[in-house]
C-alpha positions in Angstrom: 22.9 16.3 -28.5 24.9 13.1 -29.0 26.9 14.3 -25.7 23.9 14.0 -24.1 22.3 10.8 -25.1 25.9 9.2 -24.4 25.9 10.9 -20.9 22.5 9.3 -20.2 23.9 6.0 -21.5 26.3 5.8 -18.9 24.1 7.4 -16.1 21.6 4.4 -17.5 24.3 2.2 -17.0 24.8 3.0 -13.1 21.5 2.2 -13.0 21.5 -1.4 -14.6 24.3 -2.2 -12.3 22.9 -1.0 -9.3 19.6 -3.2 -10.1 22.1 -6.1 -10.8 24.1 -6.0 -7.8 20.4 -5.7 -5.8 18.7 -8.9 -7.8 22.0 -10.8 -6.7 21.5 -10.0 -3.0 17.8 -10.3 -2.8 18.3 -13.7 -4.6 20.7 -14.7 -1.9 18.8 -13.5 1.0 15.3 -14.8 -0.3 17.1 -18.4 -0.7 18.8 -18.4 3.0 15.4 -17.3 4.3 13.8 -20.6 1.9 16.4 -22.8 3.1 16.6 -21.1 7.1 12.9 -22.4 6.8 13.3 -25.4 5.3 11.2 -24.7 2.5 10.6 -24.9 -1.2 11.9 -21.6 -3.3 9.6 -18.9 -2.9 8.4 -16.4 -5.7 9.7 -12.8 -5.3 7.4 -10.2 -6.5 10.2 -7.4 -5.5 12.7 -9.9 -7.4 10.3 -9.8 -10.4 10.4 -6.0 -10.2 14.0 -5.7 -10.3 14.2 -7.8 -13.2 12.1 -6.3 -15.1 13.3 -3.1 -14.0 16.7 -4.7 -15.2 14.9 -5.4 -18.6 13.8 -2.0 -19.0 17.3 -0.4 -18.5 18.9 -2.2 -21.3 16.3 -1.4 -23.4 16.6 2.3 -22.8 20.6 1.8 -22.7 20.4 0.0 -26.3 18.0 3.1 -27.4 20.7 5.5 -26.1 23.9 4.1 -27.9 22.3 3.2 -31.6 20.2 7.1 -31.7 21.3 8.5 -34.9 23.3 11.0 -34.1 22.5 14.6 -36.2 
């Protein structure tokens, strides 16, 4: 069992990463298209999403590596 919850840590992981890397672009692209424009920053509701996806991750990551182990 602690296998397990250790192997769905690092798939967990992947996860967080791959959000990362995508709320780094979308940041980047939604402030060329602000400044393309010539406009204020805009709010994101995708970026929001991915944050908080982001949020959740570590949260279940955390969960993952301090389970008492049987």
């Amino acid at each position: 069992m602690a296998d397990q919850a250790a192997e769905l840590a690092r798939d967990i992981e992947v996860v967080t990463r791959a959000l990362e890397s995508s709320r780094i672009h979308l940041t980047a692209l939604a402030r060329a298209e602000d400044v393309r424009e010539l406009r204020r920053p805009t709010h994101s509701p995708l970026l929001t999403l991915i944050e908080q996806a982001e949020e959740a991750a570590a949260r279940v990551t955390r969960y993952l590596r301090v389970k008492p182990r049987p």
